[in-house]
C-alpha positions as CSV (number, residue, x, y, z in Angstrom):
1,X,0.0,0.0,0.0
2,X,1.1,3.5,-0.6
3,X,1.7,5.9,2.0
4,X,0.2,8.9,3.3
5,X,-2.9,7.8,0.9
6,X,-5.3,9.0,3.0
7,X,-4.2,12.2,4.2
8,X,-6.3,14.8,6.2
9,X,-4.2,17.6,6.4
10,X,-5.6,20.8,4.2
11,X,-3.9,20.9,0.9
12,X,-3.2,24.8,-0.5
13,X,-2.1,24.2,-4.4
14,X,-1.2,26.9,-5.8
15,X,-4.1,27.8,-9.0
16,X,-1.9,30.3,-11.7
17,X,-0.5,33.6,-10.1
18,X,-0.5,34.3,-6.2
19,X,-3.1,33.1,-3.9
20,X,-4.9,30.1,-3.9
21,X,-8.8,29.1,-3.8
22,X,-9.0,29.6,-0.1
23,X,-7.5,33.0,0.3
24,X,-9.2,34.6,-2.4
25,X,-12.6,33.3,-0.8
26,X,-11.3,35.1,2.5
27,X,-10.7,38.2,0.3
28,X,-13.9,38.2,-1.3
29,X,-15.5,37.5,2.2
30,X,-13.4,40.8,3.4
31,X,-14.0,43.1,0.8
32,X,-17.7,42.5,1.2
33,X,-18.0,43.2,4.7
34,X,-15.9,46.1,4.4
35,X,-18.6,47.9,1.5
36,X,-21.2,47.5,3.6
37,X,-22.3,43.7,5.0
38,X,-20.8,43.8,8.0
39,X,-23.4,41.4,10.0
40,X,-22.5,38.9,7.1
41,X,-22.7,38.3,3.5
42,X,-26.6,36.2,2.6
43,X,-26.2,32.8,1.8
44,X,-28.7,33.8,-1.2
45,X,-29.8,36.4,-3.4
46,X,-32.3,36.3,-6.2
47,X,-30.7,34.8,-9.9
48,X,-30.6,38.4,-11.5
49,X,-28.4,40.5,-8.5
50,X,-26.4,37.5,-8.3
51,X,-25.2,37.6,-12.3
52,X,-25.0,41.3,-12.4
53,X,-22.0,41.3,-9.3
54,X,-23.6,43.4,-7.2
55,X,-24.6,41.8,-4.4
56,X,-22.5,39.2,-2.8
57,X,-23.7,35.7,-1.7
58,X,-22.1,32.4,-0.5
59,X,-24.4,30.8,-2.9
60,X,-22.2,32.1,-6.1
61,X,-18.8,30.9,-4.6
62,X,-20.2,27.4,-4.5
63,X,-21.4,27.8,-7.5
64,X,-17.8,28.8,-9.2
65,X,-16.5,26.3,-7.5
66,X,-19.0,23.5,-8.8
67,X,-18.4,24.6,-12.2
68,X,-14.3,24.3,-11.7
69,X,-14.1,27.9,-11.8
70,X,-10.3,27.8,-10.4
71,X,-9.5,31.5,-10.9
72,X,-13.3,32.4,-9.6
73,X,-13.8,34.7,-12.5
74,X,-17.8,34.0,-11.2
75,X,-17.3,36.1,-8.3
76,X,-14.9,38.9,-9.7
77,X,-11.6,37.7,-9.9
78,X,-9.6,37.2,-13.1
79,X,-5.9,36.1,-13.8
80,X,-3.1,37.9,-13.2
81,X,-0.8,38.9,-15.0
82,X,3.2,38.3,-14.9
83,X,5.3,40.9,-14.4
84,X,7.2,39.3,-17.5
85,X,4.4,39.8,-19.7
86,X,3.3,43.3,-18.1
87,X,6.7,44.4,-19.2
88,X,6.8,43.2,-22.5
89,X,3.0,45.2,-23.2
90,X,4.7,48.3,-22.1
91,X,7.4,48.0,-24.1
92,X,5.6,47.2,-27.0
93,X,3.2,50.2,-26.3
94,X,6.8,52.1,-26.3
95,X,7.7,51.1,-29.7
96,X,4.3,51.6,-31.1
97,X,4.2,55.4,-30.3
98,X,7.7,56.6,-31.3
99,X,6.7,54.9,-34.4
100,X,3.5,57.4,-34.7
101,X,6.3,60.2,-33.4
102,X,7.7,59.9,-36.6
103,X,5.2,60.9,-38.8
């Protein structure tokens, strides 16, 4: 048999760029009750707030995460960016107006 097969500890993978799954839940949870929830966020809102981002609810985290959502694009987050690639945009922006300097 293999070992440590059935672990219980809490796994934190790494998803992309920075934080994982469970600190950008916390985040959410934060920003949220900073706005203006601070007794809690609802567990539900009606189908139409919910799409349009405006009101928070637990109900639409478990629902990016059923659909596999690993960067939680659902709920507001998107991917970052490298600071490799960042660079390279702003140096191709660079290039792209000296080049309308010219005329």
């Amino acid at each position: 048999m293999s070992s440590n097969f059935w672990q219980t500890k809490r796994q934190t993978e790494q998803f992309g760029y920075g934080q994982t799954i469970t600190q950008k839940v916390k985040e959410y949870e934060t920003t949220w009750m900073e706005r203006c929830y601070s007794n809690g966020i609802p567990d539900e809102v009606s189908d139409t707030l919910m799409n349009s981002g405006r009101v928070p609810s637990y109900r639409a985290i478990a629902l990016c995460l059923l659909k596999n959502d690993l960067h939680l694009r659902g709920i507001g987050f998107g991917r970052n960016e490298s600071k490799i690639v960042s660079f390279f945009i702003e140096e191709k922006a660079k290039k792209l107006s000296k080049q309308f300097e010219l005329f």
